[in-house]
Backbone as JSON, one array per atom type, in Angstrom:
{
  "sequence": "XXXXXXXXXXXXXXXXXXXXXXXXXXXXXXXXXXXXXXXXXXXXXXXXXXXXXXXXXXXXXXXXXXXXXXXXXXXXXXXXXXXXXXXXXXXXXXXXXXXXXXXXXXXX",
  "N": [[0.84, -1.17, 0.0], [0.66, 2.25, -0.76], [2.23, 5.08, 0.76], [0.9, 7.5, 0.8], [-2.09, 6.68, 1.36], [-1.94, 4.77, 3.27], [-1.35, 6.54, 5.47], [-4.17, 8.49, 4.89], [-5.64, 6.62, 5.87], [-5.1, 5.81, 8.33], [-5.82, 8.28, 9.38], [-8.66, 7.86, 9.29], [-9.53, 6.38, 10.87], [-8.81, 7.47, 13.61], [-10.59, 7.83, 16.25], [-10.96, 10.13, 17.53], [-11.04, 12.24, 15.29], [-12.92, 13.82, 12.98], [-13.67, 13.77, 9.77], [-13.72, 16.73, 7.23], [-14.06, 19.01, 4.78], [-11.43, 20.08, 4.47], [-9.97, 18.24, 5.84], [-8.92, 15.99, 8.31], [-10.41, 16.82, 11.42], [-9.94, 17.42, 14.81], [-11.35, 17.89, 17.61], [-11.1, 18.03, 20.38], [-9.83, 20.38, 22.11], [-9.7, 23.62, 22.46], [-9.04, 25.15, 20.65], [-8.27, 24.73, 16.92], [-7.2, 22.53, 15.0], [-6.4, 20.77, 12.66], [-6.06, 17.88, 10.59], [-4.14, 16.53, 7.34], [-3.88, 14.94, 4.6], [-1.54, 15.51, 2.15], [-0.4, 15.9, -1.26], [1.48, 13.76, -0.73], [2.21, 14.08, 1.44], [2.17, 14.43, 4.95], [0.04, 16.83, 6.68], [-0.36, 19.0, 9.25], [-2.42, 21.61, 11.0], [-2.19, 23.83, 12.91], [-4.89, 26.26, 14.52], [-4.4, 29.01, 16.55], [-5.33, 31.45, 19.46], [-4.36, 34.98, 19.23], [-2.1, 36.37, 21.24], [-3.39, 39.03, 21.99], [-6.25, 38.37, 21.6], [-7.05, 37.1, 23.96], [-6.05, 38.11, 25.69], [-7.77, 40.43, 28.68], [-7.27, 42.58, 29.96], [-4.79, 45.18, 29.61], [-1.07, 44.56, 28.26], [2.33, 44.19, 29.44], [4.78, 46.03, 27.58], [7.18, 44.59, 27.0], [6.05, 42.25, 26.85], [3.96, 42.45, 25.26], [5.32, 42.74, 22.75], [7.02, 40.49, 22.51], [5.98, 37.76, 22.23], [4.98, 36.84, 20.38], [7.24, 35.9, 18.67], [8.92, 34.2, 21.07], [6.32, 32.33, 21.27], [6.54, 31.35, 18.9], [9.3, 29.93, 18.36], [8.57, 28.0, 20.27], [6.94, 26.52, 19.36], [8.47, 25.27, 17.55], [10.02, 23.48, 18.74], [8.79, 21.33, 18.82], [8.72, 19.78, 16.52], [10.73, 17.5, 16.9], [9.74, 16.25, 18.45], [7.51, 14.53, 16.62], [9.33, 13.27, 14.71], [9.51, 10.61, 13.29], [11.47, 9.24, 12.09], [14.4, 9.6, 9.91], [13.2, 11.35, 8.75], [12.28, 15.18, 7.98], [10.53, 17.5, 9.83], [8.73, 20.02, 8.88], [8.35, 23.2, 9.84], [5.83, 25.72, 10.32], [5.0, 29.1, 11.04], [2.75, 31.76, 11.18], [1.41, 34.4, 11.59], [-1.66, 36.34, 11.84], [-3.66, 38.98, 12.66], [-6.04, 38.09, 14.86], [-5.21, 35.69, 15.29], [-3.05, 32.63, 15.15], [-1.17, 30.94, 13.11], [-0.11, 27.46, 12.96], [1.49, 25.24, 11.14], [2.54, 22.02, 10.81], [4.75, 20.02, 8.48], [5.23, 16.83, 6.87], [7.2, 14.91, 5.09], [5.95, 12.18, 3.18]],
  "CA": [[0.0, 0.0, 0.0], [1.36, 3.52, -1.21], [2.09, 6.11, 1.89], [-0.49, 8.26, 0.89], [-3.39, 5.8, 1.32], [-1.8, 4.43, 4.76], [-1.3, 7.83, 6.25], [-5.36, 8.79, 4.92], [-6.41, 5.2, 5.84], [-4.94, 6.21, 9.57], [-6.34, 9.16, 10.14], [-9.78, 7.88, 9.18], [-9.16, 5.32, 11.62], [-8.54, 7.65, 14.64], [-11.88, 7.44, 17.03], [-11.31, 11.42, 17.95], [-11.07, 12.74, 14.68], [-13.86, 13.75, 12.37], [-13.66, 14.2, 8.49], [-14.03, 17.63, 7.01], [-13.46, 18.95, 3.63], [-9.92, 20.46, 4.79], [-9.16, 17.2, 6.36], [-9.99, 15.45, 9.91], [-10.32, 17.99, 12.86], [-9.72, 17.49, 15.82], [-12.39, 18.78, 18.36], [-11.33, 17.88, 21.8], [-9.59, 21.22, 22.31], [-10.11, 25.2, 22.6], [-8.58, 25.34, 19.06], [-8.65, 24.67, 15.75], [-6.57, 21.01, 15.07], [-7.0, 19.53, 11.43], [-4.61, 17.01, 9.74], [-4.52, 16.11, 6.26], [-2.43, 14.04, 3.29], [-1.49, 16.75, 0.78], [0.49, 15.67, -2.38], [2.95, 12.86, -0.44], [2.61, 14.99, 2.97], [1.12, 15.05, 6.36], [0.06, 17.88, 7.13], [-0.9, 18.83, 10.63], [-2.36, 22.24, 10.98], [-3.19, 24.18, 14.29], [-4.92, 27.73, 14.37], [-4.73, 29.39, 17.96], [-5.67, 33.01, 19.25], [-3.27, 35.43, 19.57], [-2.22, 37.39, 22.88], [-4.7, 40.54, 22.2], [-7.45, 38.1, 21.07], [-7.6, 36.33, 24.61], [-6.27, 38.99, 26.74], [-8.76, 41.39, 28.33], [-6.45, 43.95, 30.15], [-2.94, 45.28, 28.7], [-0.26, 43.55, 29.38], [3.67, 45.24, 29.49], [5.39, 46.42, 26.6], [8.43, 43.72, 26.69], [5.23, 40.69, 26.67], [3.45, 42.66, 23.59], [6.5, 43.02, 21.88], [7.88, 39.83, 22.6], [4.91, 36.98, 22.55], [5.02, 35.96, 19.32], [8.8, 35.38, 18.72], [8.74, 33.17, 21.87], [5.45, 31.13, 20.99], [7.1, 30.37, 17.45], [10.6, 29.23, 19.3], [8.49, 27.07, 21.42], [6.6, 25.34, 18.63], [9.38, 25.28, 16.23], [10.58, 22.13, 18.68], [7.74, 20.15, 18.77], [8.68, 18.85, 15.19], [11.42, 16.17, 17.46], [8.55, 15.2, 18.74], [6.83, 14.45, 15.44], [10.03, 12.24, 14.26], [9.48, 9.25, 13.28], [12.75, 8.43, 10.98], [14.93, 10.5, 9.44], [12.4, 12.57, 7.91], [12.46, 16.02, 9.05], [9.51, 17.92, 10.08], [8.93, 21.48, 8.27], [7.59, 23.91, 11.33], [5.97, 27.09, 9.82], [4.11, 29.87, 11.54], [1.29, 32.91, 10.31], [0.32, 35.6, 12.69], [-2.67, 37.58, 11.13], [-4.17, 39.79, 13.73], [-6.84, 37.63, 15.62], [-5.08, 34.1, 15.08], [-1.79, 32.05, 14.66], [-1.54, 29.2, 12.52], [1.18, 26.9, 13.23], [1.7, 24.1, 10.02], [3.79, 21.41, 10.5], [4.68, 19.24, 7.8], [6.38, 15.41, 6.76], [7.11, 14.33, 3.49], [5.56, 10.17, 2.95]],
  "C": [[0.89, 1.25, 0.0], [1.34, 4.1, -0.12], [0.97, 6.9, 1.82], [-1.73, 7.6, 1.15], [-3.0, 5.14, 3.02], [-1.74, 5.27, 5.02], [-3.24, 8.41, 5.94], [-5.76, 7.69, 5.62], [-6.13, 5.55, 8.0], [-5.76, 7.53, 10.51], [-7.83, 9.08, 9.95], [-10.18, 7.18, 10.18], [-9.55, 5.56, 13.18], [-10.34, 8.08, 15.29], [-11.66, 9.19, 16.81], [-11.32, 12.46, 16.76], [-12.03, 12.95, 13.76], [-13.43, 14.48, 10.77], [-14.15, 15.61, 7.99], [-13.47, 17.72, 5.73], [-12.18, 19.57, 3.74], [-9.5, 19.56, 5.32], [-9.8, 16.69, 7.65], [-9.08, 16.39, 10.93], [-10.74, 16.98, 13.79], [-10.64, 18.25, 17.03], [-12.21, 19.12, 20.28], [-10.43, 19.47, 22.29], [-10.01, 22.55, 22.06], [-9.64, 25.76, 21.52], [-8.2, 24.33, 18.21], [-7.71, 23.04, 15.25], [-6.95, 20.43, 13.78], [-5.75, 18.9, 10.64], [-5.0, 16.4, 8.24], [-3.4, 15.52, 5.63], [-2.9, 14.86, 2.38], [-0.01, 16.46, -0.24], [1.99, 15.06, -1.67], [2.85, 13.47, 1.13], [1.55, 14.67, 3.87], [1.49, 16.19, 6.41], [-0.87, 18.42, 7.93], [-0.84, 20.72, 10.86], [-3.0, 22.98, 12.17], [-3.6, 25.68, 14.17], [-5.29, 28.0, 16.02], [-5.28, 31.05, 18.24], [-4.3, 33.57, 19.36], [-3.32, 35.96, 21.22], [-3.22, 38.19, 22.68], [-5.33, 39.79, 21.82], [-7.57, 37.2, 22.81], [-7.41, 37.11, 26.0], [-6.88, 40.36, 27.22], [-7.81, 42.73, 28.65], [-4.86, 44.35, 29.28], [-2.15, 44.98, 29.07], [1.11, 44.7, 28.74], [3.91, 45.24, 27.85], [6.32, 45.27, 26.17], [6.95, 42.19, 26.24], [4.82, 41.0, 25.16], [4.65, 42.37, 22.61], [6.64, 41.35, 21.68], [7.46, 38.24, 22.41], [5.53, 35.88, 21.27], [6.18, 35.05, 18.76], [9.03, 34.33, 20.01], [7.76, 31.81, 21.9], [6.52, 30.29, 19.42], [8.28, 30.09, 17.12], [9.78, 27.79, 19.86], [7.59, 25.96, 20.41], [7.05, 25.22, 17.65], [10.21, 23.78, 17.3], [9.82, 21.03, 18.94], [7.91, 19.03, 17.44], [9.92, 17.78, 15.51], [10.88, 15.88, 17.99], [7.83, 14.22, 17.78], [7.83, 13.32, 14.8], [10.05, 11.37, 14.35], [10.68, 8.04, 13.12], [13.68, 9.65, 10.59], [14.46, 11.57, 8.86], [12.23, 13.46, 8.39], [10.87, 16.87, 8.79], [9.43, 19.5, 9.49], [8.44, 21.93, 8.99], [7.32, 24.94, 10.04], [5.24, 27.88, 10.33], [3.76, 31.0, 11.1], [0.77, 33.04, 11.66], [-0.07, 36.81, 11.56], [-3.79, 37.75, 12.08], [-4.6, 39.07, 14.72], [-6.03, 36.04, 15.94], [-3.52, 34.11, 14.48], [-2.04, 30.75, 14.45], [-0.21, 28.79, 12.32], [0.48, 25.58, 12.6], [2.98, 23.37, 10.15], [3.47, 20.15, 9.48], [5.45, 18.02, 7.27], [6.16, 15.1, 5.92], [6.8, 12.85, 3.89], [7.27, 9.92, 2.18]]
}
């Protein structure tokens, strides 16, 4: 069986995941979670809020400043988690205003 068909055939598989036309989401959390097989690839995509979308008062100058560059350090090493084999994990992160979407991806 070709990688692409075991890697879909798995994630149809998983009890907590539900089929969508972007792929199977993930629901048990407070954000966004969908994984898909895209041309040879997993690809595992999370969308979260940002700092000003969850915090109500203002927070210091050094946190505003400094948030984002620290979140996308801290899930830039989750992809040695993700290793299976030698294959390396592509991390990539997108902050647009309300939301950050953190894509990681593994070639089949």
């Amino acid at each position: 069986m070709d990688p692409v068909t075991t890697a879909t055939r798995s994630l149809a598989g998983h009890d907590d995941l539900r089929e969508t036309e972007a792929g199977y989401r993930y629901d048990q959390t407070p954000f966004t979670v969908v994984a898909s097989v895209e041309e040879a690839a997993v690809v595992i995509r999370i969308t979260v809020p940002s700092l000003t979308a969850v915090v109500v008062d203002q927070v210091g100058d050094a946190v505003a400043s400094g948030w984002y560059d620290s979140f996308r350090r801290r899930v830039g090493d989750v992809d040695r988690a993700l290793t299976v084999d030698e294959t390396a994990v592509v991390t990539e992160t997108e902050h647009t205003g309300e939301t950050v979407t953190v894509t990681y991806r593994r070639s089949l």
